[in-house]
N, C-alpha and C positions, 0 to 999 in steps of 0.2 A: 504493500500500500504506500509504503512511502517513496516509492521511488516512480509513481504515475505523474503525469501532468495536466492535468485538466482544469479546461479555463471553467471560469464562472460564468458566463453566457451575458446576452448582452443585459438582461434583465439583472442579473447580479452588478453589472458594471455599474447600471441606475441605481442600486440601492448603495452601492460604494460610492458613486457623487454625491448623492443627498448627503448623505450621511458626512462627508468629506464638506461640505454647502454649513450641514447645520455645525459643524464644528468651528467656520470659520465666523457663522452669524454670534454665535455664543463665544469666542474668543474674548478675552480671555479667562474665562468661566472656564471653558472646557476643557482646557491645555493641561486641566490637575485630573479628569476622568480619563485622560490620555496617557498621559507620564504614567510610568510603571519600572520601579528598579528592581532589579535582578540582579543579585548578588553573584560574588565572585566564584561559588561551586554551584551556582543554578545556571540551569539554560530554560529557556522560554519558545515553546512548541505552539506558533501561532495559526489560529483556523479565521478563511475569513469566507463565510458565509458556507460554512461545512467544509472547505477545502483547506488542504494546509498550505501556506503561503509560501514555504520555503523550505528546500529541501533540507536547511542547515537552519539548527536551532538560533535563536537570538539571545543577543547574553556576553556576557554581563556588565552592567551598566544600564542606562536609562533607555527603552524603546517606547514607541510609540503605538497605541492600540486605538483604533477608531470604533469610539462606545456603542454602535449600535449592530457593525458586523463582522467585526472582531471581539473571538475569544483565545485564550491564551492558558496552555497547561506548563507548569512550573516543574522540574525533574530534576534532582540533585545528584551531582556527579558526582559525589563521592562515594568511598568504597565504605560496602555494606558489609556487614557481618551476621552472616546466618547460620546460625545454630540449628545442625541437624538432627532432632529427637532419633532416641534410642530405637535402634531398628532391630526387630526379632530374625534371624538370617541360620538356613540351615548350609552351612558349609557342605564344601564338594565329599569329604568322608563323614557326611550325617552328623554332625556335632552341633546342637543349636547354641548361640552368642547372641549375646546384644550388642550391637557397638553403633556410636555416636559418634558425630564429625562435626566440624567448624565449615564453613565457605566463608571465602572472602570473594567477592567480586564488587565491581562496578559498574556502571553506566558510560561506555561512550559515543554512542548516538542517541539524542535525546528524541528525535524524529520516530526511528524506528521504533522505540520503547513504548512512544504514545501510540504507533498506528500501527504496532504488526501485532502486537499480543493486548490484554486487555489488564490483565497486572502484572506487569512485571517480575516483582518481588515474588508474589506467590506461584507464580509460574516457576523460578527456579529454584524454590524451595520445595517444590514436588519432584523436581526435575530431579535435581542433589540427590531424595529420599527413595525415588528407584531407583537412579544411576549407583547408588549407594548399595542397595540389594541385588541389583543385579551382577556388580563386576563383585560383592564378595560372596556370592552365590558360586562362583567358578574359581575360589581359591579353597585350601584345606585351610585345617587348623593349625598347623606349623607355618604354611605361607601368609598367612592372615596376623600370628602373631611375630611372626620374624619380618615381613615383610610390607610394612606402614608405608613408606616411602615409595616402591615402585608402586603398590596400589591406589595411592592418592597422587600422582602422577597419570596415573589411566585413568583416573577419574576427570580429573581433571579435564585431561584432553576429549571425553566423550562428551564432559559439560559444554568447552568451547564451542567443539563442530554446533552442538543442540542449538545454542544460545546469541551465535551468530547475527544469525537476523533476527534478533530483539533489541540487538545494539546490546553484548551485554557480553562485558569480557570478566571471565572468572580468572585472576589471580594467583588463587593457592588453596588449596585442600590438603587439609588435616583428618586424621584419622584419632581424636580424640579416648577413645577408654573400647575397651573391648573385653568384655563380660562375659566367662564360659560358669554353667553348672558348679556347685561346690564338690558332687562328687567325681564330673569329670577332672575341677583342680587339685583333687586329692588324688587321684590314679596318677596322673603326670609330677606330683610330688613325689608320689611314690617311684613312678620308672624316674625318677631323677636319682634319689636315693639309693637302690640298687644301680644307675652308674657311675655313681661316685663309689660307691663300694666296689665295684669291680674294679673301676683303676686304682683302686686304693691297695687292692691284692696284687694288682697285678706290680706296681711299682712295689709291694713288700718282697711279693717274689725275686722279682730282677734282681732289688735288694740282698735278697739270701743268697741268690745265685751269684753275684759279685761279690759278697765277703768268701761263700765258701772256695771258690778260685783263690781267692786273696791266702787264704788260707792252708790251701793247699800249696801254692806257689813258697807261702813262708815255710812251711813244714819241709819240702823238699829245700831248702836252703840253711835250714835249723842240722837237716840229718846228715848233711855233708860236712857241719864246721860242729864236734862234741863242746870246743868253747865256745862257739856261738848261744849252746843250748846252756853251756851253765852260766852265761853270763845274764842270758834270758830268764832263768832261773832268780839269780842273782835282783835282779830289776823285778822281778813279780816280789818277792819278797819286800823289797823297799815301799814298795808299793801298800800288802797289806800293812805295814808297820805305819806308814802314815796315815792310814784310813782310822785304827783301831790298833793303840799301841799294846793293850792288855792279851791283844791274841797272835799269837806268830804260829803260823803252820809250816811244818817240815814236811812235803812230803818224802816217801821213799822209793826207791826203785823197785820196780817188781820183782825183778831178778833175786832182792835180796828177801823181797818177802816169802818167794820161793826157797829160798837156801833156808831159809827159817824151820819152815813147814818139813821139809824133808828130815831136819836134824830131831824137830819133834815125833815124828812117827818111827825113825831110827831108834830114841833113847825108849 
């Protein structure tokens, strides 16, 4: 609609003189039902005897509207903020959520906004609340909570193409809170918890397996040097002495616990 051209015919041109006639017999009386200001984020969408005057809003600063066939619709460029109630959504593996989103956009054609759609604002507040259900209809619940960014991104871009011809450019979408079952966040607390327990084994294993190497490596380096081993000996000892100076443990070789044993069953 807004991009037609159609004259007012000659009978409108007559009621645009008169009317242009009585404003100048009433001057200057009428030069204040004329004046009309329009602020620095408004534009001014002027019809004159049902048609729109001009393809390009008027604005802002003072214009002129002739009182008897012109009217004039006012549309604020600035950017909106629309809060998208909680949508009930059953993700692509059967999981129902609620999640809630923000839009930012604004207005910039103030023409199209008046003459293609009939409210704007509520048009793309419905528009958001399907486009919103639909694209998180076709993700899972792993992409839906790991994935905010690329999905308010496609959202986004499905708004633009929509909202095009309304004169109405959307900005940014947010994907604000996203709300699963208590008992579905209890199962996924749980498979959280058994994997942190598995890597938690699994690094204790590696763990064992890297001392008992360690260990073995010392032991074959212990049975080649006999002073290696008593000086080993030697160092464990100091050791329990400064832990607990009232207990010293000797141990003894087995060899000799064997020589023991034999001279006992001999007497």
């Amino acid at each position: 609609i807004a991009d037609r051209r159609e004259g007012i015919g000659v009978c409108g041109w007559i009621l645009v003189f008169l009317s242009f006639l009585l404003v100048l017999i009433t001057f200057p009386i009428s030069i204040w039902a004329c004046m009309k200001v329009i602020r620095e984020y408004e534009r001014a969408v002027v019809f004159r005897l049902g048609h729109i005057l001009s393809k390009k809003a008027k604005g802002a600063g003072v214009i002129l509207i002739l009182p008897c066939t012109d009217t004039f619709i006012k549309v604020d460029l600035r950017t909106v903020v629309c809060k998208i109630p909680p949508q009930e959504i059953l993700t692509k593996d059967a999981v129902t959520a609620r999640v809630d989103g923000v839009v930012y956009y604004r207005i910039y054609s103030a023409v199209s906004a008046v003459a293609n759609v009939s409210d704007v604002h509520s048009a793309t507040l419905l528009l958001a609340q399907t486009t919103l259900r639909n694209v998180l209809g076709m993700q899972s619940l792993a992409q839906l909570l790991a994935g905010h960014e690329e999905i308010a991104r496609s959202i986004q871009a499905i708004l633009n193409s929509a909202t095009e011809q309304w004169g109405v450019k959307v900005a940014r979408v947010e994907i604000k809170d996203v709300r699963i079952p208590v008992a579905m966040q209890r199962a996924m607390a749980a498979e959280a918890e058994a994997a942190q327990e598995k890597r938690a084994k699994v690094v204790a294993a590696e763990g064992e397996m890297n001392a008992s190497r360690a260990l073995k490596q010392a032991s074959m380096v212990l049975s080649e040097s006999p002073a290696g081993l008593h000086l080993r000996y030697l160092h464990t000892l100091i050791t329990l002495a400064a832990e607990n100076n009232s207990t010293i443990v000797f141990p003894l070789p087995m060899n000799i616990l064997g020589n023991l044993g034999q001279k006992s069953r001999g007497g």
